[in-house]
C-alpha positions, -999 to 999 in steps of 0.1 A, spaced: 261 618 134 297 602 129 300 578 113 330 543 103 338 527 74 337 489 81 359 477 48 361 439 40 389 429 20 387 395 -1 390 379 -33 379 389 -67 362 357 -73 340 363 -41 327 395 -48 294 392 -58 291 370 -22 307 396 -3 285 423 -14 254 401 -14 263 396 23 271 433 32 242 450 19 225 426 41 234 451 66 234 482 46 220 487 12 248 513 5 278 499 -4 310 510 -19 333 489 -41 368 490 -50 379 469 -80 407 474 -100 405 446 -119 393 462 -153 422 489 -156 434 492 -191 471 501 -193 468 505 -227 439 533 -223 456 569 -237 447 580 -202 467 552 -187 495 575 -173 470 596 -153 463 567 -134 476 565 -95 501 548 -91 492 532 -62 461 522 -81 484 508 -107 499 491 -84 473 470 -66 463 432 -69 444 430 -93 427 398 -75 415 416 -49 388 435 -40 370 455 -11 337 462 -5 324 489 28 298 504 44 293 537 67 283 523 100 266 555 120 278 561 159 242 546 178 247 508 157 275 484 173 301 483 149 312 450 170 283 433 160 285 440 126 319 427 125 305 394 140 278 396 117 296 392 87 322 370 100 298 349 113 285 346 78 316 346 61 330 317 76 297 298 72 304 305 36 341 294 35 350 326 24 382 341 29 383 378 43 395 405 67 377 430 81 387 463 89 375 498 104 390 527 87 401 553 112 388 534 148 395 509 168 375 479 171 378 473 212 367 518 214 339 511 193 327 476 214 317 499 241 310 533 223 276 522 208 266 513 243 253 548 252 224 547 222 215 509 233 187 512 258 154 482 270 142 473 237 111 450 238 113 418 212 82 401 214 52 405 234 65 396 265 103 395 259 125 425 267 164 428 266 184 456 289 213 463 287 236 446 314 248 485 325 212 492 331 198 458 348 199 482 381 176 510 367 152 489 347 116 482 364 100 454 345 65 456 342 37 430 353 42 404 328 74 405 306 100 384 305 136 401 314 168 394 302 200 415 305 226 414 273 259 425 272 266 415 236 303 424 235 319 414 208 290 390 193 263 394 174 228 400 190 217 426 210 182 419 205 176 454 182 182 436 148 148 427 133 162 389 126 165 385 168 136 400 170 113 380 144 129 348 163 124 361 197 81 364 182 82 331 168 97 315 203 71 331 225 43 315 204 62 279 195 86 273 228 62 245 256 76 243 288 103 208 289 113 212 254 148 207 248 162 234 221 194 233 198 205 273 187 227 269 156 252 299 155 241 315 194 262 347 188 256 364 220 233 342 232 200 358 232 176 330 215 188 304 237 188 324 269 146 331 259 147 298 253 154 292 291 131 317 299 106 307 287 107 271 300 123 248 277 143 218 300 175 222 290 194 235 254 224 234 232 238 266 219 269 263 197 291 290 174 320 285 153 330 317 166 350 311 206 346 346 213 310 341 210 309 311 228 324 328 251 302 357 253 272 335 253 281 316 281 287 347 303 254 362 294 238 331 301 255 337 338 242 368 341 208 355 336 211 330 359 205 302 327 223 271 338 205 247 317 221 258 284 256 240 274 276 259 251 297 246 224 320 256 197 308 241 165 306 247 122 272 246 121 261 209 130 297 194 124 303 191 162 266 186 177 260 151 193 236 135 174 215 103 182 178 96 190 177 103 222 192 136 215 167 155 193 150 184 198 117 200 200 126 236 187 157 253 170 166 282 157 190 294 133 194 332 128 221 326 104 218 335 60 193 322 39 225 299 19 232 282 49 192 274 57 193 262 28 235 237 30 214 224 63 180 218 51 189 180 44 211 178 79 189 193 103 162 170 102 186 142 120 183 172 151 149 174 154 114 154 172 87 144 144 70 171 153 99 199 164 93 234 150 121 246 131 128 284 139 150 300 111 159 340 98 187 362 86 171 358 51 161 391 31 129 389 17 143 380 -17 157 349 -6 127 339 10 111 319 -16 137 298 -20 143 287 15 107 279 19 114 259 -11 145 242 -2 127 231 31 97 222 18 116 196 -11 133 180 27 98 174 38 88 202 61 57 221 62 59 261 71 36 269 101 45 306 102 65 331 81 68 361 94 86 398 77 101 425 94 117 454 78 131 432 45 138 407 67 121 374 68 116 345 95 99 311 89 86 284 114 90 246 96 78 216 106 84 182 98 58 167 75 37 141 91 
């Protein structure tokens, strides 16, 4: 197994963020802070000097990403997060190039079932794949976005739209990535949707995969979380989803409600299972009662309502 160092480079003052998002991905991560040299140590003149001479305000914080994960998407992961969290950063991959790893991964990403009718295949394989009697198809090429339907947050929304989605319900995805939620959204039979990023490339990306699907009652927008979705009464939805971080659940808990029916269901994951508690918390002080929470590999996903 080979395997890349995806480094993120940001402030000192953002550390404990940046790693808190990182080993959201991998538990393993290595930090490089040189903000506690002491030149006045006896052993100071053994010190690199390149060490010596870094910013002492910066920091970087990796992990090993092995050859059969997308490196791609968890780039757009953590960017995704990042700028949900105004924090400043730049990601790199230490000895690769981003655009040879987008399609690398590709050869270890193969059908991978999401629910208990919902299966994603890869676009390079929509020829091969025979769908069996009863499951619901749809064919990813994630590109440069997050969501290829294999992380367990996709997954744990995918299971909570199969059980909560009616056919004519009109559905909001906050932070689409690649697309996939509001494609099986379309699926399976809501009206018409709204799937916005603050990312273009994903926009982008979603939009095509929506194409290839054949989805054409899903507008795509570019937006900061709900800063740029039209809101009004005769624009609410029935169901949304946000597969996003368990601090931004929780920055839209008092927004999202001017989104939603009286009696929408509120689909929302990316939150480890330590951060759980107080997402269920933060919703439930806004009003909302949780109809399902669901746990998948340290991950969590929760199903709100809007109190009666």
């Amino acid at each position: 197994m080979e395997w890349t160092q995806l480094k993120v480079n940001g402030r000192l003052e953002d550390m404990e963020t940046i790693c808190a998002v990182m080993m959201m991905l991998d538990s393993q991560i290595m930090i490089e802070d040189y903000s506690d040299i002491d030149m006045d140590t006896v052993y100071a003149d053994l010190i690199d000097e390149s060490i010596l001479n870094c910013d002492k305000s910066k920091i970087a914080v990796s992990i090993y990403v092995p050859e059969d994960k997308s490196i791609a998407e968890y780039a757009s992961f953590l960017r995704d997060r990042f700028r949900a969290l105004a924090i400043s950063c730049d990601i790199e991959f230490v000895g690769v190039d981003e655009e040879a790893w987008s399609t690398a991964w590709r050869k270890y990403y193969h059908p991978t079932k999401i629910g208990q009718r919902l299966v994603v295949v890869p676009l390079w394989e929509a020829d091969s794949y025979q769908a069996q009697d009863g499951e619901i198809v749809l064919y990813m090429d994630p590109g440069m976005a997050f969501g290829t339907g294999t992380h367990e947050t996709t997954r744990l929304c995918a299971t909570l739209l199969e059980k909560y989605v009616k056919p004519g319900d009109r559905m909001l995805d906050v932070g689409t990535g690649s697309g996939i939620l509001a494609i099986c959204g379309s699926l399976l039979g809501i009206s018409e949707g709204e799937a916005y990023d603050i990312d273009p490339v994903a926009v982008r990306v979603a939009a095509e995969n929506m194409a290839e699907n054949h989805v054409t009652n899903v507008m795509c927008g570019v937006s900061d979380l709900l800063r740029d979705v039209p809101k009004g009464e005769d624009k609410r939805f029935h169901i949304c989803t946000a597969n996003i971080v368990a601090d931004i659940i929780i920055r839209m808990a008092p927004e999202i409600g001017a989104y939603l029916m009286p009696h929408a269901v509120y689909i929302t994951s990316g939150i480890i299972n330590e951060r759980a508690d107080e997402v269920r918390r933060a919703m439930v002080e806004q009003g909302y009662t949780v109809l399902e929470e669901v746990r998948d590999n340290g991950w969590t996903a929760f199903a709100f309502t809007p109190a009666a």
